[in-house]
C-alpha positions in Angstrom: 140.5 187.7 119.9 141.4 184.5 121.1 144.8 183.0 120.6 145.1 180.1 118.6 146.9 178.5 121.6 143.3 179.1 123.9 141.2 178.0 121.0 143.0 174.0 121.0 143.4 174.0 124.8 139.2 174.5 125.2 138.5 172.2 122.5 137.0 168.7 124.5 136.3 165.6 122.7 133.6 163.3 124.4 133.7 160.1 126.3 136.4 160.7 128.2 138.5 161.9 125.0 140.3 165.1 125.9 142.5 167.4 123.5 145.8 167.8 126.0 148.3 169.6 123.2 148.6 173.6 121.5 146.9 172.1 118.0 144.8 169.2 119.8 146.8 166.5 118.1 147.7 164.6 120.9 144.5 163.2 123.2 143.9 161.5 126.3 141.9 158.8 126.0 139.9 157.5 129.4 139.3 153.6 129.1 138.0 151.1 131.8 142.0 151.0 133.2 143.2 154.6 133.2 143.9 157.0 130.7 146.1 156.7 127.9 148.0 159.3 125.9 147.7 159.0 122.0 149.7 162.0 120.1 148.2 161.5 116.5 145.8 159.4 114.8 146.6 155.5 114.8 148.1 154.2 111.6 149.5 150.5 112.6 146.6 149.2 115.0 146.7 146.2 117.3 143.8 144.1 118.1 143.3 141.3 121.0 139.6 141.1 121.0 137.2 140.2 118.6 134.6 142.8 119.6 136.7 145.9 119.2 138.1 144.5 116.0 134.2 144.2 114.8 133.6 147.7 116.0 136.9 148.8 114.1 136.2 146.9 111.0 132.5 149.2 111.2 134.0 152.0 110.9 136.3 151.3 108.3 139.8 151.3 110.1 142.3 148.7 108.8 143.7 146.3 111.6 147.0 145.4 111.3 147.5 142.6 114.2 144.4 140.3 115.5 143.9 137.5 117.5 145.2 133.7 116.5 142.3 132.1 117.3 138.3 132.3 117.6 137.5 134.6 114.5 133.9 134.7 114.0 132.6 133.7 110.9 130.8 136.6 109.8 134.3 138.5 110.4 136.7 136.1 108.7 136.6 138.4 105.2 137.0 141.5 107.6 140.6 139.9 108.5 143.6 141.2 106.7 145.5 138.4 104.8 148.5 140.1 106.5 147.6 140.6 109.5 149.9 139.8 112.3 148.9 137.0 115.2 149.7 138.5 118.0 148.6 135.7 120.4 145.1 133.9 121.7 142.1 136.2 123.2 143.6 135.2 126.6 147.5 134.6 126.4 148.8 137.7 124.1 152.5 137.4 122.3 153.8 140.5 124.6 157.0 139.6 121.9 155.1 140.1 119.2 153.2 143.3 120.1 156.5 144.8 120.9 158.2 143.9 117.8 155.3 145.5 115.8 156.5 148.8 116.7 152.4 149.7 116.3 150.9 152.7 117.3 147.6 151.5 119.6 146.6 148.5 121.1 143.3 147.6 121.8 142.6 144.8 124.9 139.0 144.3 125.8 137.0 142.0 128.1 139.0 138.2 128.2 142.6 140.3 127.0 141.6 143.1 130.1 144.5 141.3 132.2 146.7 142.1 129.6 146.7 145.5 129.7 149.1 146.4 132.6 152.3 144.4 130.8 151.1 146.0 127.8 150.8 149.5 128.7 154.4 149.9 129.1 155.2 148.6 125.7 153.0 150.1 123.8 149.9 153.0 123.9 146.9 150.5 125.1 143.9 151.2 125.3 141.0 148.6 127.0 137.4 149.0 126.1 135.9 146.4 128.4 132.5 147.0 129.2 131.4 147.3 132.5 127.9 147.9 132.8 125.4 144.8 131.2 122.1 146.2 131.9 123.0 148.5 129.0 125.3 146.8 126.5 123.8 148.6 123.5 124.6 151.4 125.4 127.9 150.4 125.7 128.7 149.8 122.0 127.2 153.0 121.3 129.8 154.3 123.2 132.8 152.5 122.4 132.2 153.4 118.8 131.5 156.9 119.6 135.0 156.6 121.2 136.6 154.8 118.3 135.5 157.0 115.7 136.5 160.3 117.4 140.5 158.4 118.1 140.0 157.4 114.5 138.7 161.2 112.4 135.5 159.0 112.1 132.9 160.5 114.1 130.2 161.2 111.2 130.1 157.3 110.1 130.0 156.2 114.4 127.0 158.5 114.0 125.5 156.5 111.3 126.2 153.0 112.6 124.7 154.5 116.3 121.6 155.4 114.6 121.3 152.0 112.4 121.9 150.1 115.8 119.0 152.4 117.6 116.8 151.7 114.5 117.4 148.2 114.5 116.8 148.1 118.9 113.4 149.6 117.8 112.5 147.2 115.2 112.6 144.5 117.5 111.6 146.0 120.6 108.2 146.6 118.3 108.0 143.2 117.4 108.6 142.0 120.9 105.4 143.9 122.1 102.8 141.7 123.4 104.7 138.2 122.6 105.5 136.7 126.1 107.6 136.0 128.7 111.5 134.3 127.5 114.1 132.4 129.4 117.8 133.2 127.9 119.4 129.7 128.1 123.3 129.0 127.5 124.5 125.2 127.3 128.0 124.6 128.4 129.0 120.8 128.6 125.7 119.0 128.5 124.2 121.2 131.3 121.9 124.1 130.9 122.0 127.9 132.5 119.7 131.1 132.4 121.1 134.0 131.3 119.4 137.2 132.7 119.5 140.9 133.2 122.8 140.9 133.4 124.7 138.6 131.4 126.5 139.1 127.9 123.1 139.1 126.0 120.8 141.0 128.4 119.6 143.3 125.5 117.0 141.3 125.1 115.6 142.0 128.0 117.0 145.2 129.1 116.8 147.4 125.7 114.4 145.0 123.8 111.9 144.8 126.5 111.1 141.2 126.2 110.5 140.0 130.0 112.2 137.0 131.9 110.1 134.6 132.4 111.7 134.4 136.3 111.9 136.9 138.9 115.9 136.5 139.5 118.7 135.2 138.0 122.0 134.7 139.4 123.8 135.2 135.9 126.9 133.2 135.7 129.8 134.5 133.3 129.8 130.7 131.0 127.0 128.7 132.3 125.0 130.9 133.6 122.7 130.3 136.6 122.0 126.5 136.2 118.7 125.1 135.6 117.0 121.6 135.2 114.9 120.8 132.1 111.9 120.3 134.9 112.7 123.7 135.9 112.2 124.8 132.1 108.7 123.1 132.2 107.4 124.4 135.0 109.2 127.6 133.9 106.8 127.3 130.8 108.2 130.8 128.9 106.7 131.7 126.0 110.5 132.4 124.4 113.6 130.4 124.7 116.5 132.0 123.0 119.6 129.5 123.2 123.4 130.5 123.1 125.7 127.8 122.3 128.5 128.0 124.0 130.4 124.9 122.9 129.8 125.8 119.4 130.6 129.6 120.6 134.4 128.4 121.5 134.8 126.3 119.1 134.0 122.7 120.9 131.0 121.5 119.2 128.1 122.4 116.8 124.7 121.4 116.8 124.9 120.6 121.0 122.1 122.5 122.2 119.5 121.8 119.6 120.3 118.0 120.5 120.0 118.9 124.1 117.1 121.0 124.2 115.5 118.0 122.1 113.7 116.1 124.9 110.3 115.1 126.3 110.4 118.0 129.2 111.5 120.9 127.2 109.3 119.9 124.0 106.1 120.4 126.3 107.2 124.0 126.9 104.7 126.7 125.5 107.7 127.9 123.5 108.6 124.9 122.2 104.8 124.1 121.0 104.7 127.3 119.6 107.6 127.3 117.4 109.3 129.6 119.8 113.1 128.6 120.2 115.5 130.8 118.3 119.0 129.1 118.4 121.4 132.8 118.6 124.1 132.7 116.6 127.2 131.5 119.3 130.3 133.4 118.0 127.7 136.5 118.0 126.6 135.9 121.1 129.6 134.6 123.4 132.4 135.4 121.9 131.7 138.9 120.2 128.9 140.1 122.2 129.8 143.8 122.7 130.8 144.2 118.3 128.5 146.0 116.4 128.1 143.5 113.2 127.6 140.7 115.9 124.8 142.5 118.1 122.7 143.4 114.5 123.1 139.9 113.5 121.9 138.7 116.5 118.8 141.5 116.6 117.8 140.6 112.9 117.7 136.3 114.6 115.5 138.2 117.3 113.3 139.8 115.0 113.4 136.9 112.7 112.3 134.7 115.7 109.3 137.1 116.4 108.0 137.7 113.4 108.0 133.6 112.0 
């Protein structure tokens, strides 16, 4: 018979999450930056990114510090009146996070720079994504990763199949419709967004083609395009990301900028065919759960008008 000792030393959690003490209490988690030692179950959890906070939120675990600014709409309730503000997505209140005396701290994405100050304060743990051409892959993972930290592997299992389901749905309803260009507006100028930019699920996992051969995706404006280049372009889809309204800047700017002679001769446009994405979904939370299915159900909404 096997000793109990032997028993918790073979025990492996996925994704990079290894049982490392006698009673498998204490695990090793492997993020984008390293590895990072966690010796019980989180209790007091920081959060700098709006993402992980949405995939946290998900599966039910209360956050005790968030960001100070930027807090999608569709999260705001999610938010604990209490909550500490433990600094901006890109400038983080190291004095803060110390103080807290927490127990995790989760960086992601815009907070990645963070993490090296931060990992000698605190346990910290960054779940950037790295790999675009499969972000729903990506979020599967990250809340396959937070639910086995958390002792909530049975509901990541349930939000993994809804978000599968849902990738379905739409990739049904995209059968057969056309071509698309992604655009982003930044500043009164226009970009594509590709096969491997921040929303490229709707190419990559939806299936919906690009209506060019290559795109040169660029992180905020992505790869800049004239509204002559739109027309003679001529997709059958343009799905439009915000991102002045995304940050905050403006609402409303890319409708009014997308409103013009060139554009309104597109095949989309005739058709009916421009879905405006939601812009904290899409730029600022793009890699949350809640976000992505909000932004699926505006695909599949779009399709099926």
């Amino acid at each position: 018979m096997k000793s109990p000792l032997l028993t918790a030393l073979a025990v492996a959690f996925a994704l990079g999450i290894t049982a490392i003490s006698s009673y498998a209490q204490d695990i090793a988690v492997a993020h984008a930056q390293g590895e990072t030692i966690l010796t019980s179950v989180p209790e007091k959890v920081l959060v700098q990114d709006w993402a992980t906070f949405d995939n946290l939120a998900a599966l039910g675990v209360t956050v005790a510090g968030v960001p100070s600014s930027n807090v999608p709409h569709y999260l705001a309730d999610a938010v604990p009146a209490d909550a500490i503000k433990i600094g901006s997505l890109f400038e983080p209140d190291f004095e803060g996070i110390a103080a807290s005396e927490a127990d995790v701290y989760f960086v992601s994405a815009r907070s990645a720079q963070a993490y090296p100050t931060a990992k000698d304060i605190l346990p910290t743990i960054d779940m950037s994504l790295s790999d675009n051409s499969d972000i729903i892959g990506g979020i599967k993972g990250n809340l396959t990763k937070l639910g086995t930290i958390f002792g909530r592997e049975d509901k990541a299992s349930e939000l993994n199949a809804a978000l599968d389901a849902k990738v379905a749905e739409v990739k049904a309803a995209a059968e057969g419709k056309g071509n698309a260009l992604v655009l982003v507006t930044n500043a009164g100028k226009v970009g594509v967004y590709g096969p491997d930019s921040r929303v490229a699920w709707i190419h990559n996992q939806v299936g919906i083609p690009t209506a060019i051969a290559e795109v040169k995706d660029g992180d905020h404006g992505g790869d800049g395009v004239s509204f002559e280049y739109i027309l003679e372009t001529n997709p059958d889809w343009l799905f439009v990301v915000d991102r002045d309204a995304g940050t905050g800047e403006s609402n409303g700017a890319a409708a009014a900028l997308l409103d013009n002679e060139l554009v309104n001769q597109t095949k989309a446009a005739q058709a009916g065919n421009i879905v405006y994405l939601d812009p904290q979904a899409a730029y600022i939370t793009m890699h949350g759960y809640t976000g992505v299915m909000l932004l699926l159900d505006q695909v599949l909404a779009g399709l099926k008008a």
